[in-house]
N, C-alpha and C positions, 0 to 999 in steps of 0.2 A: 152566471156562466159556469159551466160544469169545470172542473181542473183537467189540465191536460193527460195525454193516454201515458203510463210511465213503462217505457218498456227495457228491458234487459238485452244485452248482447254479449251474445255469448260465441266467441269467434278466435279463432286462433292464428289469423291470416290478419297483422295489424290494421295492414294498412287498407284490407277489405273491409276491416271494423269501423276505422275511423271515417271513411266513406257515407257505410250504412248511417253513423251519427251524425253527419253532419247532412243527411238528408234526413233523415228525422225530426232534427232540429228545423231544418225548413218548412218541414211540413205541418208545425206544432206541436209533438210529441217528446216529453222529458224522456230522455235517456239516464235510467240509472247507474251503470255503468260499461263499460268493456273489460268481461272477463275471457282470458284465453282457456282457460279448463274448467271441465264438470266438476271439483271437488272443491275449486275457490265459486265456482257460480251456486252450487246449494248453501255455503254460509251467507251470500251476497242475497238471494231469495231469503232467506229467514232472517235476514238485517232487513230488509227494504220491499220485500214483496212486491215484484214488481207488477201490475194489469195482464204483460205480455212477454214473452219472451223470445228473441229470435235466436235459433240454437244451431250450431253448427252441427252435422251429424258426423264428421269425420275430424271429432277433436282427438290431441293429442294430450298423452295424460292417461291416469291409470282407468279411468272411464271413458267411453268416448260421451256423444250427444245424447245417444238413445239410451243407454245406461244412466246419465244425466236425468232427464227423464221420467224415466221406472222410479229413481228415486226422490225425484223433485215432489212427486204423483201420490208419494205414499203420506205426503202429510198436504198438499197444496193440490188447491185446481185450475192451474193458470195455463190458460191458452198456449200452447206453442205452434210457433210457425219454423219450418225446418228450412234450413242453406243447405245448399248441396252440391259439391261439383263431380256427386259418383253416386246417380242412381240405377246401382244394378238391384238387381230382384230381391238377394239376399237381405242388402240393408234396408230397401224398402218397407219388405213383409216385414221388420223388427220394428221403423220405424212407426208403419200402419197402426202395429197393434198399441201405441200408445194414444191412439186416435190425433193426430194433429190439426189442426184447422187450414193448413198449406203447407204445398212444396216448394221451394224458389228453386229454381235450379241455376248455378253460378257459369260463367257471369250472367245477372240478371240486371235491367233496366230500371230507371228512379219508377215508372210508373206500373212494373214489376210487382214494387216491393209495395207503392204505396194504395195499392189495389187489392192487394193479401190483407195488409195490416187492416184497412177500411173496413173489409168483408168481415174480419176477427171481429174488430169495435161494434160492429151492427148487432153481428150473433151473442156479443155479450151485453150490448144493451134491452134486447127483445128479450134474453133470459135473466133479467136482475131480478133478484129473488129476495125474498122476506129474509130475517134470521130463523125464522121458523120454519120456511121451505128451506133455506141453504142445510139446516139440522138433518131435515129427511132425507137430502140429496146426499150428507155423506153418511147415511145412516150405511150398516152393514146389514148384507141379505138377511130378510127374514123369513124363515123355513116354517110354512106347516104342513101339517099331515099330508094335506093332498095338491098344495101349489108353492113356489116361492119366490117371494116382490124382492126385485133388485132394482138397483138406481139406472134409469136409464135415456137421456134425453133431459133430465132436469127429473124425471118424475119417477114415482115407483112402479115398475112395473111387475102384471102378477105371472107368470105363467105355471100349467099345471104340470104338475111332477110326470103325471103321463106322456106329456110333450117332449120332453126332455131327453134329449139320443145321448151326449154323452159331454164330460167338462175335461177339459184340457188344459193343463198348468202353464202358465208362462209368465214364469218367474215371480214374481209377487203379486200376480194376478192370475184369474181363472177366465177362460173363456166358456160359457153357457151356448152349446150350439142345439137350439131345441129345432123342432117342426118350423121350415120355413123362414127362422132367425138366428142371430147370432145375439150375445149381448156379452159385454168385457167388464170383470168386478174388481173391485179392490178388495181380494182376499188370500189366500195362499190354500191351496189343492188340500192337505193338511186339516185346514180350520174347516172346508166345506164337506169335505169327510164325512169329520165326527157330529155334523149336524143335519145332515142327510137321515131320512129313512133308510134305514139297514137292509129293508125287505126288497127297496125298489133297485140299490145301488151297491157297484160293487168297483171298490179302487184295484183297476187290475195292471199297472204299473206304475211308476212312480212319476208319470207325467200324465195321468187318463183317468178317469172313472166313468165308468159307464150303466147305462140304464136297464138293469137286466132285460129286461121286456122290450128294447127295441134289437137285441145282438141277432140278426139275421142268420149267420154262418160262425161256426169255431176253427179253425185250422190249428196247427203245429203252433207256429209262433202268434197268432192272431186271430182276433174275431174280426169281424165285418157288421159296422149298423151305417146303415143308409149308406152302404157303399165306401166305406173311411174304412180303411182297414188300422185298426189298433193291436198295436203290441201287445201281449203279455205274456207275461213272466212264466214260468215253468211252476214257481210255487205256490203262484193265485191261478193259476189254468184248475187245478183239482177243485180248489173251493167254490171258481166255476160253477163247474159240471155236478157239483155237489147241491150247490144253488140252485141248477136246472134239473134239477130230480130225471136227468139221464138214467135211461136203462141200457 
């Protein structure tokens, strides 16, 4: 018999916490703890590593959920399922980008929550992976000359540099939006930089780099690839135009 799923709850509403646990508990699932903040739940993850975590997004404390999160993310790969009793657009799109596996939105029903969790446990048992695959899953992007394999779905994948419109920082992560995809890395705007081809790419603010050869249009404050209009800076605009052998 396999050992039960061990999940974290991460809530700052007690007595919505003590709830969620004792449906859990009914359902077979070990609960490793109830923590009310994101800075006592990432010691409690690196004590106990739980399978799953349910995380509140509007904790109180000097981080909230999603910040929780971005940092939980930068050394672990554990599933979250997000609580919510405030899903506007803003926290959404913050919460999006750290890929979650569910939204609950509060109040939510026993068969809610035990419908999420299920769906989690499935998708992480179809993708149990070797120690040899889990190695290349958190490997970091590998750049060559003319494409670069990033982790994505369990696997590496390759795409070519000419594809590539433009990478977008957010926060200790990069978003890859090439031809037709998206893909999200664990790396910092920074690190992808300086291993980039120089010829193809060109960091023209402190949250963008873009792919010289896809920039459609240059304006005042912005170029334009595939219709994104991107900022840039007044001091990387010349180096630009310098790049694009403008006359």
């Amino acid at each position: 018999m396999n050992p039960p799923l061990k999940i974290l709850i991460v809530e700052d509403e007690m007595i919505i916490a003590a709830n969620i646990s004792l449906q859990l508990t009914s359902l077979g699932y070990e609960v490793t703890g109830i923590i009310p903040r994101g800075e006592e739940a990432l010691l409690h993850i690196k004590q106990h590593q739980p399978d799953m975590v349910l995380l509140d997004i509007n904790l109180k404390g000097k981080i909230d959920g999603i910040e929780t999160a971005l940092l939980m993310q930068q050394d672990y790969r554990i599933p979250i399922i997000y609580l919510t009793a405030n899903a506007d657009d803003a926290n959404f799109n913050r919460a999006k980008a750290t890929n979650p596996y569910a939204f609950i939105s509060k109040p939510f029903k026993k068969l809610d929550l035990q419908r999420a969790i299920e769906l989690t446990a499935t998708h992480l048992k179809d993708n149990n992976t070797t120690p040899k695959e889990q190695a290349l899953n958190n490997a970091d992007p590998l750049i060559l000359n003319d494409c670069i394999f990033v982790r994505h779905h369990e696997k590496m994948v390759k795409i070519n540099i000419i594809d590539i419109l433009y990478i977008e920082a957010e926060r200790n992560y990069c978003r890859i939006y090439s031809k037709g995809k998206e893909f999200l890395i664990v790396t910092t705007l920074k690190d992808i930089d300086q291993k980039l081809p120089q010829d193809h790419f060109l960091r023209i603010h402190r949250s963008f780099i873009v792919n010289i050869s896809q920039i459609d249009e240059i304006a005042t404050s912005h170029v334009v690839v595939s219709r994104k209009a991107i900022p840039i800076s007044k001091q990387l605009k010349s180096e630009l135009l310098k790049r694009l052998h403008t006359i």
